[in-house]
C-alpha positions in Angstrom: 0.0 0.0 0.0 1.2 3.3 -0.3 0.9 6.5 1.7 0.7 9.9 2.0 1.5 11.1 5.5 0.9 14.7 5.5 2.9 17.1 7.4 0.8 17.4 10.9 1.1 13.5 10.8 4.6 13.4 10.1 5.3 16.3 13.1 3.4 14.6 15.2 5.0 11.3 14.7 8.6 12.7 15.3 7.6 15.5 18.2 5.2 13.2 20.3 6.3 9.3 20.2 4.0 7.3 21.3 0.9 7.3 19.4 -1.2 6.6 16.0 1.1 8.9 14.0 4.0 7.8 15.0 2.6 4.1 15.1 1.7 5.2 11.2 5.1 6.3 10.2 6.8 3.6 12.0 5.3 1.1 9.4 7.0 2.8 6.5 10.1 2.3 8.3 9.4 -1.2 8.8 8.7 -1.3 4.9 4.9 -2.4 5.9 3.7 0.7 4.1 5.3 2.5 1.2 5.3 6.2 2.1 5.4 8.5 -0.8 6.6 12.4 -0.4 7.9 15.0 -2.6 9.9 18.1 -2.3 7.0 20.5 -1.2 5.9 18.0 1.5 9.5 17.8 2.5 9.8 21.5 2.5 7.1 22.5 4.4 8.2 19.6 7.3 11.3 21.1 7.1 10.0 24.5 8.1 7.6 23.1 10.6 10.1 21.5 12.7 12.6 24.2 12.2 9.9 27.4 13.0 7.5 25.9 15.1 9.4 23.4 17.4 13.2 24.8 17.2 14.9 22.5 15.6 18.3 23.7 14.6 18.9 22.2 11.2 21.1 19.6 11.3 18.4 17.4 13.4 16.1 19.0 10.6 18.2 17.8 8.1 18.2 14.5 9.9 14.8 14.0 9.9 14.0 15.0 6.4 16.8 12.3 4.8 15.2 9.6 7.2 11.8 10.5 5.5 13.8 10.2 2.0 15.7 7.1 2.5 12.4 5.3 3.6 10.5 6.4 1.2 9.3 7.3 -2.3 10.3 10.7 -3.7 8.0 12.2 -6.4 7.7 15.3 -8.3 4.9 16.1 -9.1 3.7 17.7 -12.8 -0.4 19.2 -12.4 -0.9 21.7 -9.6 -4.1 21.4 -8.3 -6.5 23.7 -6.7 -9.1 21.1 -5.0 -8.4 22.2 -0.9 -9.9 25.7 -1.1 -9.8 26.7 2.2 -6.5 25.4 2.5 -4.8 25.8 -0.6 -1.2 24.3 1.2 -3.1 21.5 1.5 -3.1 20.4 -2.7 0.7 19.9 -1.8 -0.5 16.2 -0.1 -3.2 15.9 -3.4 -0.6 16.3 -5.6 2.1 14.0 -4.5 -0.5 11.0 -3.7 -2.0 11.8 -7.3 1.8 11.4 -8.5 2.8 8.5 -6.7 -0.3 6.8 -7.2 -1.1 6.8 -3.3 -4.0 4.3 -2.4 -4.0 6.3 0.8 -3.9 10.1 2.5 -2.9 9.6 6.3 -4.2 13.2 7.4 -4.6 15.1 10.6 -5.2 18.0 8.5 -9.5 18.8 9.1 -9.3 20.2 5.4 -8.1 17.0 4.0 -10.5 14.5 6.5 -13.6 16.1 5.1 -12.4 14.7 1.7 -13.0 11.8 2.9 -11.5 10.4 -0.5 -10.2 12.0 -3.6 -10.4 10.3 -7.3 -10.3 6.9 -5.5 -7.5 7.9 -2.5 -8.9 7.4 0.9 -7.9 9.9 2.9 -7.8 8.3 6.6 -6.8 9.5 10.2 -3.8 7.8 12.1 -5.8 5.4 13.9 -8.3 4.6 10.8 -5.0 4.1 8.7 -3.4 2.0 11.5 -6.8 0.1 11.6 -7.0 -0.9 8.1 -3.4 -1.8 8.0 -4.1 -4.5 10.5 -6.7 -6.2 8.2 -4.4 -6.3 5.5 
């Protein structure tokens, strides 16, 4: 299966261990879940955890070429304009539309009340996590 995590998922999972997000992201890492990403995703977590949460940048750096090594990078080619309300959020649209993404794994409320997008789900953590287990 593969996954976009989106950026609150992917914060969460590395600033508070412990629970579904981070319980997501682990199964990439254990290769249970292909996780697909692209440069805007990776940009934006990059400034997350550098703005918002301090992170001097070589722990930034750290984290972003774990996120690359585990998964799939994509780039993207049709900017879309679907989240209105949210127009950051096309970023995640984009990238699963590139890397063919069975799955969104949101904790965005923008991207949840999609509910599913030209045949992606998009899940919470523990709905992902959920599903995972009956696979």
């Amino acid at each position: 299966m593969r996954a976009v995590l989106d950026t609150d998922v992917l914060v969460s999972a590395f600033i508070f261990p412990g629970g579904a997000p981070e319980a997501a992201y682990r199964a990439a890492i254990e290769g249970r879940v292909e996780l697909v990403t692209s440069p805007p995703l990776l940009a934006e977590l990059g400034r997350v955890l550098s703005e918002k949460f301090g992170w001097e940048e070589g722990r930034v750096e750290e984290a972003l070429a774990q996120v690359i090594r585990i998964g799939t990078l994509v780039r993207p080619r049709r900017a879309l304009a679907v989240v209105r309300a949210d127009p950051a959020d096309d970023r995640v649209l984009e990238a699963a539309l590139a890397g063919d993404a069975g799955v969104i794994v949101a904790g965005d409320r923008h991207l949840l009340a999609l509910r599913s997008w030209r045949g992606i789900d998009v899940l919470d953590p523990r709905a992902f996590l959920e599903r995972l287990a009956r696979t």
